[in-house]
NUKE-584694 format. One record per residue (C-alpha): x, y, z. Coordinates in nm, 3 decimals, always signed. Example, Ala and Ser with C-alpha at 12.3 -4.5 7.8 and 13.67 -1.06 7.14 Angstrom:
! residues 2
+---------+---------+---------+
:      px :      py :      pz :
+---------+---------+---------+
:  +1.230 :  -0.450 :  +0.780 :
:  +1.367 :  -0.106 :  +0.714 :
+---------+---------+---------+
//
This chain:
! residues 141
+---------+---------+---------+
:      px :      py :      pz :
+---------+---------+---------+
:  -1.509 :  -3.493 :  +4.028 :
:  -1.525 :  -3.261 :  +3.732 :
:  -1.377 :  -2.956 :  +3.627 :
:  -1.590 :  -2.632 :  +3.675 :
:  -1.594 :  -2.380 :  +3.362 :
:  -1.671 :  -2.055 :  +3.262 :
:  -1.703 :  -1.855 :  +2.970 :
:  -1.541 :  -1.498 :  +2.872 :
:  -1.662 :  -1.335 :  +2.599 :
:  -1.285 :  -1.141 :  +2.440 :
:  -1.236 :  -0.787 :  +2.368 :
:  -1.112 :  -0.721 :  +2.021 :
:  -0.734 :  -0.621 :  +2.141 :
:  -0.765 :  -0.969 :  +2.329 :
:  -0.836 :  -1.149 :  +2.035 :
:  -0.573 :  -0.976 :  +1.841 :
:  -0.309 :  -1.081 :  +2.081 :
:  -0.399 :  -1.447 :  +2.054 :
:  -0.384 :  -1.407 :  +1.630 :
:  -0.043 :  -1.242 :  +1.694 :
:  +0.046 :  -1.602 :  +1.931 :
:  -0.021 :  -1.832 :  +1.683 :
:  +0.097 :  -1.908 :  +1.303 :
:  -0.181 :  -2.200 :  +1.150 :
:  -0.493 :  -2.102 :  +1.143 :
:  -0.829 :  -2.252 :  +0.862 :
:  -0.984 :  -1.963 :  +0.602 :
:  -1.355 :  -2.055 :  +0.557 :
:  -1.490 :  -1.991 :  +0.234 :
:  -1.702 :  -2.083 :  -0.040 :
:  -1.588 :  -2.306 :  -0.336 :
:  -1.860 :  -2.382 :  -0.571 :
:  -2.134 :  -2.254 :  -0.347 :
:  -2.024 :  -2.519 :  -0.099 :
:  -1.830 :  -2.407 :  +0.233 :
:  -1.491 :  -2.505 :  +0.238 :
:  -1.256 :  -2.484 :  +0.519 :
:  -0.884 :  -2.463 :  +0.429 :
:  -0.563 :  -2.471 :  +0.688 :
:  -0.330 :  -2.183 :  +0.603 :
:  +0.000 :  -2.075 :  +0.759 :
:  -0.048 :  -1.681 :  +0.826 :
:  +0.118 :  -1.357 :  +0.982 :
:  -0.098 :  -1.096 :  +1.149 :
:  +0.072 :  -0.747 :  +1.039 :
:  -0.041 :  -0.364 :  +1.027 :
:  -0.424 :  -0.475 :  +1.129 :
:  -0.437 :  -0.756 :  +0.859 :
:  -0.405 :  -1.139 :  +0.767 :
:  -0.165 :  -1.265 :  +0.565 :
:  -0.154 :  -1.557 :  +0.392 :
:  +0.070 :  -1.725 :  +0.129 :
:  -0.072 :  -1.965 :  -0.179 :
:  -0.080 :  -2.132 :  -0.508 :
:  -0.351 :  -2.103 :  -0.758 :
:  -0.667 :  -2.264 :  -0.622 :
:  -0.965 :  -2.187 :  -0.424 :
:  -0.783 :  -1.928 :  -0.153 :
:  -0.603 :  -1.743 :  -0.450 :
:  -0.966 :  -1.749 :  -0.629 :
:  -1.116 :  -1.618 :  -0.322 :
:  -0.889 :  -1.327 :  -0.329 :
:  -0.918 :  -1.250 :  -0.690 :
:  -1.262 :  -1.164 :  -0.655 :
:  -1.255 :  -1.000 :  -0.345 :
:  -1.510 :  -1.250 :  -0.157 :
:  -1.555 :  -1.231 :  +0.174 :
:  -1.389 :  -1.548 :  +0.395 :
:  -1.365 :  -1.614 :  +0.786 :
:  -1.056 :  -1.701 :  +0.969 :
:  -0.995 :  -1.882 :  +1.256 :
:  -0.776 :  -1.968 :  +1.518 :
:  -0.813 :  -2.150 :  +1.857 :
:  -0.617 :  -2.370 :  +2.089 :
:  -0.802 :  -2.623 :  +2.286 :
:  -0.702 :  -2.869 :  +2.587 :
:  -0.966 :  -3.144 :  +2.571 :
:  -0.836 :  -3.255 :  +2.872 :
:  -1.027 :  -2.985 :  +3.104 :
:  -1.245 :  -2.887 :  +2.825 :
:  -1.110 :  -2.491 :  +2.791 :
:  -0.958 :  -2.328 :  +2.561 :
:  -1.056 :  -2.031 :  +2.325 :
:  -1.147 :  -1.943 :  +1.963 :
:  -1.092 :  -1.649 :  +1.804 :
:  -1.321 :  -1.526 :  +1.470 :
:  -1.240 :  -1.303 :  +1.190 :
:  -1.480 :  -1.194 :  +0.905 :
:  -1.277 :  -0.986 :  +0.601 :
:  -1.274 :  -0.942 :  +0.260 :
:  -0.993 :  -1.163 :  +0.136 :
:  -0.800 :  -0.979 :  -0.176 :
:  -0.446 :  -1.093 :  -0.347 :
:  -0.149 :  -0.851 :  -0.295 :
:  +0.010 :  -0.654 :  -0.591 :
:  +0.299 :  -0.440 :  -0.641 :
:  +0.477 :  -0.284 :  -0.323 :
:  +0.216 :  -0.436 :  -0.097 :
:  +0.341 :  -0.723 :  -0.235 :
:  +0.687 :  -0.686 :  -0.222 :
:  +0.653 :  -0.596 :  +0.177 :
:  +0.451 :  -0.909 :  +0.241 :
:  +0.699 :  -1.119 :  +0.069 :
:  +0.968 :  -0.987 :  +0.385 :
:  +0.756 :  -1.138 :  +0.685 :
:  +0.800 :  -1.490 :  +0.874 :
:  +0.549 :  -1.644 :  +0.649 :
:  +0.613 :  -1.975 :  +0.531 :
:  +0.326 :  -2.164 :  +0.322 :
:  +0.129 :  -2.449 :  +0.463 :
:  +0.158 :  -2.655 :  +0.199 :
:  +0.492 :  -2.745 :  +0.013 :
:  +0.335 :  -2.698 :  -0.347 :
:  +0.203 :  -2.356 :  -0.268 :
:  +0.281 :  -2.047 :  -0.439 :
:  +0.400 :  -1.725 :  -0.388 :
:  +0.081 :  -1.531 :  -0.396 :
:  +0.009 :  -1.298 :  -0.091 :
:  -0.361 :  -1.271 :  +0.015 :
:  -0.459 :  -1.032 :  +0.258 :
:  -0.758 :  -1.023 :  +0.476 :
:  -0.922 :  -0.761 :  +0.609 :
:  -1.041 :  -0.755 :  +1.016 :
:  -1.352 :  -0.625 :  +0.920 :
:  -1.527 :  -0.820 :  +1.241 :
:  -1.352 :  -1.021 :  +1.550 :
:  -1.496 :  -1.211 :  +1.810 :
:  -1.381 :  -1.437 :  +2.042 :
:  -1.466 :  -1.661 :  +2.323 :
:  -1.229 :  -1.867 :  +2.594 :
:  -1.375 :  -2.092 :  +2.818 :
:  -1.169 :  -2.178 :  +3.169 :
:  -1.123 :  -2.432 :  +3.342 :
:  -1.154 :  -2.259 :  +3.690 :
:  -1.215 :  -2.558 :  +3.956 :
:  -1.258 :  -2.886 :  +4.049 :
:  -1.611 :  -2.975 :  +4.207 :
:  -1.717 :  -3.275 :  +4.372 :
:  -1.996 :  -3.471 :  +4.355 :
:  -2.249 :  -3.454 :  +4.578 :
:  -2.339 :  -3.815 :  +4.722 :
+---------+---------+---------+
//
């Protein structure tokens, strides 16, 4: 027996809602012309993520505006489904009132030593993909 599967290809308002379910997500970027990717806690807000850090590569990244990925996805290897959802932005570190906002939402850092520098990145592209696990088939003997 095995599991029959399909694939959807998600709209962009689906894909939002899953960012809005989660909180951990991984930034893909490049650190020393070599692609890195990093897990970040984050908060989607007003079209946007939000990420807090230290000083490093992420806070680097935002500095000079690069452009990074983001992703998210939830997986049950079980039945093999599950869905991924892809962001492409311009990351770029928070100042001022933007800032100060940020600083209010549920956003906790992933890693104990991080800072309290805000990095925003843009939803400049989304895709996403979720494949189901729709029924069992049997084998034909």
């Amino acid at each position: 027996m095995s599991m029959e599967r399909s694939l959807e290809v998600l709209q962009e308002e689906d894909c939002l809602d899953l960012l809005r379910s989660m909180s951990v997500g991984r930034i893909g970027l490049s650190m020393g012309a070599l692609p890195v990717v990093l897990p970040v806690n984050y908060v989607l807000d007003s079209g946007r993520i939000i990420i807090r850090t230290g000083f490093g590569t992420k806070l680097s990244a935002a500095i000079r505006n690069a452009v990074v990925c983001f992703e998210v996805d939830q997986i049950d290897s079980g039945v093999e489904a599950g869905w991924s959802v892809l962001v492409t932005g311009t990351a770029r570190e928070l100042q001022g009132a933007e800032a100060a906002y940020a600083a209010t939402l549920p956003l906790r850092p992933w890693s104990p030593q991080a800072g309290d520098h805000l990095v925003a990145i843009g939803i400049e592209l989304v895709s996403g993909r979720r494949i189901a696990a729709d029924r069992l088939v049997m084998p034909l003997s």
